[in-house]
C-alpha positions as CSV (number, residue, x, y, z in Angstrom):
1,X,0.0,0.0,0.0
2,X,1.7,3.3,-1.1
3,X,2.0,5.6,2.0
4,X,0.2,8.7,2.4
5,X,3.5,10.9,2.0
6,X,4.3,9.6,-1.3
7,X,1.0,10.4,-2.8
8,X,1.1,13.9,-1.5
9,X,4.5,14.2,-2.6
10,X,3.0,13.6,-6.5
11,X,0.4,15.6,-6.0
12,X,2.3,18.5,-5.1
13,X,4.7,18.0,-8.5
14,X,2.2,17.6,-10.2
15,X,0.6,21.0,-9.0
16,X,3.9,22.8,-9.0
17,X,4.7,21.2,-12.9
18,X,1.0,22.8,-13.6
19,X,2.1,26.0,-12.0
20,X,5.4,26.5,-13.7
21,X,3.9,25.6,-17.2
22,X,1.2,28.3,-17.1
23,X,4.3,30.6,-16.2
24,X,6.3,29.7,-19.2
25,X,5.2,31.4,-22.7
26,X,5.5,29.1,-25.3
27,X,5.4,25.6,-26.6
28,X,7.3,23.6,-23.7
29,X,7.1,19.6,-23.2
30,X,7.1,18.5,-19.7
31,X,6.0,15.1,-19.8
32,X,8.1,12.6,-18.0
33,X,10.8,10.3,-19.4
34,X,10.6,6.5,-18.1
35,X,14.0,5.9,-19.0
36,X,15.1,8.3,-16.3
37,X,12.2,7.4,-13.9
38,X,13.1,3.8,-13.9
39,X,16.8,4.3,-13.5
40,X,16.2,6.6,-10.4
41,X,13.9,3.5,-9.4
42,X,16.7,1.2,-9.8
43,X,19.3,3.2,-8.2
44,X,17.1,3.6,-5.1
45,X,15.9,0.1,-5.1
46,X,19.9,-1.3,-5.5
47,X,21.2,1.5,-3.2
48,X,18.2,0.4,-0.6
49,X,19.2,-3.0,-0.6
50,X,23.4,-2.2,-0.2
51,X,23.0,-0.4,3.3
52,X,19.7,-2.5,4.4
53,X,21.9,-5.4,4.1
54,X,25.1,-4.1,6.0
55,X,25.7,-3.9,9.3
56,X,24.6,-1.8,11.6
């Protein structure tokens, strides 16, 4: 079950991407690039893992 800070943590980039768009003039792209959302993803997940594992 995803936690209660996580969602509010997307809601709020997803307000403040909203936000900043309507600030910008012209044609701008900001929708979001898997590639770099799963390698953050993996980086977290592996880096999790490394110090969950070592001793204390």
């Amino acid at each position: 079950m995803p936690d209660s800070r996580a969602l509010f943590g997307l809601f709020v980039v997803r307000w403040a991407t909203s936000g900043l768009l309507t600030l910008h003039y012209g044609p701008l792209d900001a929708a979001p690039d898997w590639r770099v959302i799963g390698f953050n993803a993996t980086i977290a997940l592996r880096t999790s893992i490394l110090f969950g594992r070592a001793p204390a």
